[in-house]
N, C-alpha and C positions, 0 to 999 in steps of 0.2 A: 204813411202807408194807407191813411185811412182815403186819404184825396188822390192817390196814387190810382188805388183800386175803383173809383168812383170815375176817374177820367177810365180807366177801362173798360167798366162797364157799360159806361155811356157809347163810347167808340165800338163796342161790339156790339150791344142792342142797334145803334143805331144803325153802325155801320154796316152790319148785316141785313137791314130793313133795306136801307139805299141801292145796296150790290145786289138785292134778290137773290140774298145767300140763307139755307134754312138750316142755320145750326142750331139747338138744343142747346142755347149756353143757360137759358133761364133751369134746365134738369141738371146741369150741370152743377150750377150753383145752388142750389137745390141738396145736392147731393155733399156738397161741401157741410149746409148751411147742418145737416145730421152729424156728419162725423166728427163738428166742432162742437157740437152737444156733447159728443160722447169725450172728445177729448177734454171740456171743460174742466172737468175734477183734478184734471194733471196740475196745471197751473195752481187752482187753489188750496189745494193739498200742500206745495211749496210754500204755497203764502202763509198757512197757518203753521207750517213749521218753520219760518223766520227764513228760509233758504229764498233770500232775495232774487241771485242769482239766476239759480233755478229757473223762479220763475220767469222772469224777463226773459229767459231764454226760449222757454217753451213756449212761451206766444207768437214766437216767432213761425209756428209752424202753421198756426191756422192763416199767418199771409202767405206763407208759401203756397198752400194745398189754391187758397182762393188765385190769387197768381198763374197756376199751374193752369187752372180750369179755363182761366181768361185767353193765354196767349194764344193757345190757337184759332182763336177767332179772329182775331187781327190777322194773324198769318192767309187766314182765307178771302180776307175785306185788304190786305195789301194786294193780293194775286191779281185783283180784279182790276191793278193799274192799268194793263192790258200793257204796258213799255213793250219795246221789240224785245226778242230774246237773245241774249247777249252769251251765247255760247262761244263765239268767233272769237269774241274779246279776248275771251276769259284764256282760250286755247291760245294765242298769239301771243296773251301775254304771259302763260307759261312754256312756247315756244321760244320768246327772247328772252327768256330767264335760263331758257338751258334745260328745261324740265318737260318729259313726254309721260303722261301718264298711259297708255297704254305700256310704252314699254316697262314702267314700275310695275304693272298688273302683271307681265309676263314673266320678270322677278320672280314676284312671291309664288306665281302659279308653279313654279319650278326648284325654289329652295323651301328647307326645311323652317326657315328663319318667317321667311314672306308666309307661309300658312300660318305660324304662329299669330304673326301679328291680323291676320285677314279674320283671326279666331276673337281677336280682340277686340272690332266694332263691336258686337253686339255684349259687349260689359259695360257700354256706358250709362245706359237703363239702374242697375242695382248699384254702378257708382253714385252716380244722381239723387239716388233713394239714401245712397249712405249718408252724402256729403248734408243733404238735406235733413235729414234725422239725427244723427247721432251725435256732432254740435251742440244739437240746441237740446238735445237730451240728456248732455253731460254737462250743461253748467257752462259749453264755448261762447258767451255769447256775445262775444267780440264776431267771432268766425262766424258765425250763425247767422248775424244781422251784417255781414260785410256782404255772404254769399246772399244771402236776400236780394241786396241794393245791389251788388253788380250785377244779377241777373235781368233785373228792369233795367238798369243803364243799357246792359248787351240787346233784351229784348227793343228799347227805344229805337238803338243805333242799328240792329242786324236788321229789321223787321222794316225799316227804313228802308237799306241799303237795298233790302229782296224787292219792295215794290218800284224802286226805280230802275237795279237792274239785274230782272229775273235770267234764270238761265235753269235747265234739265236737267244736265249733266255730260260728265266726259262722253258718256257712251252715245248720247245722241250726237255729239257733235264727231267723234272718231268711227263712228258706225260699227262700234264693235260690241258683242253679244249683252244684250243684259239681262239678271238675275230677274225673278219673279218680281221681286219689292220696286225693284228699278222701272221694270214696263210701269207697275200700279202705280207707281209714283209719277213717273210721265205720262199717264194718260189718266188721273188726274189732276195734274197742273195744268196740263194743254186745256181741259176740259173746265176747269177753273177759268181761264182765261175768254171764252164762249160766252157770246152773249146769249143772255135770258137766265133761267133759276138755274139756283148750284146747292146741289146735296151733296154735302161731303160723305165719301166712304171710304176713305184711309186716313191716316197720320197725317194732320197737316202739316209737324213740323218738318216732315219729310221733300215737302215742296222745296226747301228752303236748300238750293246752291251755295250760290253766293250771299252773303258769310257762312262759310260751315260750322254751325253748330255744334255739330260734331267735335269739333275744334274746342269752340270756346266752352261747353259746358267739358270738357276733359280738364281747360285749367283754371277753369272755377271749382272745380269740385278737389282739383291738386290744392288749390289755394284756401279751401273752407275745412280741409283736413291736416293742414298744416299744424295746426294748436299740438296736434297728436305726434311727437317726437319717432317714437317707432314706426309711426307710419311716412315718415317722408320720403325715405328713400324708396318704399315697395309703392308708393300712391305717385309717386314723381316718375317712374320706370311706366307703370301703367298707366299712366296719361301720357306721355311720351308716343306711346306703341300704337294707342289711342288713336292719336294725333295722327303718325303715319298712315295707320291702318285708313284713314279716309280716301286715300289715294292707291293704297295697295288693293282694293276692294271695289276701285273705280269709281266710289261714289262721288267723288268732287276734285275740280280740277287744283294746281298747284294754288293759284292765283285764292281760291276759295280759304284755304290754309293759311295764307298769309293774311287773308282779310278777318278772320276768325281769331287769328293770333292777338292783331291788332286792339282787337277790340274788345277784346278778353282784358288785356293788360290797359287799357284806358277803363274798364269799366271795376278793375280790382281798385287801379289807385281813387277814380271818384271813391269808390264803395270805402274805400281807408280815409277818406276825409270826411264825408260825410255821415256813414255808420257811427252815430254814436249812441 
């Protein structure tokens, strides 16, 4: 983790220097480099009460938080591949698959069932938060250090796959209405892609189509909560709905889903070999 985080760094510092991208990741890290002070005492407190465990599990978090702080900078220094935009593909190829997301958005806009799940993007934020905490809080720390490593395997492969082949989304390629988050999101990627300096002012990970995220941190987070028996079947339901919901909500096309699936489950099974 420790070389993990040191090739991040380096690729963000630098890579943001190269792109004439001005993100704040040095205040970032920064801000981490305090709240691992304060979480210090967690871990040693364990150590002096012999709860081995324990502690090896809570260290896990100060990689996550530093982790956390990193990836969006890569996501802003990928945007700037400048690749064509690959919305056509992406539509075509959920055309010969049989799948229209507009018409899935008219669905939900019209059953009881479809609002549910459209209600259900925005819980993947305090899943994220759980799946990331309460693991390595409780002593998981099999689960704890699996979801760590899948999520840099995913961040590798996804963050990859976005700077070769970027895309907006359904709505720009169907030309049908999009939501406030949706403009901000495409007109800063569009604007990401612009040559000369780049100030970010939203979510970077929101740039990110193709692989939907969305996607894969729903079955990473299904998969880092699994230790918890009672929770499998209500954490498996709502990742599920999750998952839909990325397409009931118009945010990413079919093809995005499957690429997010994929990559989810190549990056669990590394993360089960090599988490040790």
């Amino acid at each position: 983790m420790a070389f993990a985080s040191l090739v991040l760094m380096v690729i963000c510092f630098a890579g943001c220097r190269f792109t004439s991208i001005h993100s704040e990741v040095s205040k970032s890290v920064g801000a981490v480099l305090v709240l691992l002070a304060m979480l210090a005492p967690l871990p040693l407190y364990w150590h002096e009460k012999g709860r081995i465990t324990l502690r090896e599990s809570t260290l896990v978090i100060p990689w996550e938080m530093l982790v956390a702080v990193l990836v969006p900078a890569t996501v802003l220094i990928a945007g700037r591949s400048r690749m064509p935009l690959q919305d056509s593909l992406f539509a075509h190829i959920d055309q010969a698959l049989g799948v229209n997301v507009p018409s899935i958005m008219g669905w939900a806009g019209t059953h009881w069932l479809g609002r549910v799940i459209d209600r259900s993007y925005g819980l993947l934020l305090p899943l994220l938060v759980i799946a990331a905490l309460v693991p390595a809080l409780t002593g998981k720390m099999k689960y704890a250090r699996e979801f760590l490593l899948a999520n840099l395997v995913a961040f590798a492969i996804g963050i990859s796959a976005f700077a070769l082949l970027p895309a907006v989304g359904p709505w720009y390629y169907y030309h049908t209405v999009p939501n406030p988050l949706q403009v901000a999101c495409q007109s800063g990627l569009l604007s990401l892609r612009l040559p000369g300096p780049f100030v970010p002012l939203s979510q970077a990970a929101g740039f990110i189509c193709f692989p939907s995220f969305h996607v894969i941190w729903a079955i990473l987070c299904a998969a880092a909560l699994w230790g918890f028996r009672w929770l499998r079947i209500p954490i498996a339901l709502l990742s599920g709905i999750i998952v839909v919901s990325t397409m009931t909500t118009g945010w990413h096309y079919f093809s995005d889903v499957l690429g997010g699936v994929a990559i989810a489950v190549l990056a669990i099974a590394i993360a089960k070999v090599y988490a040790v």
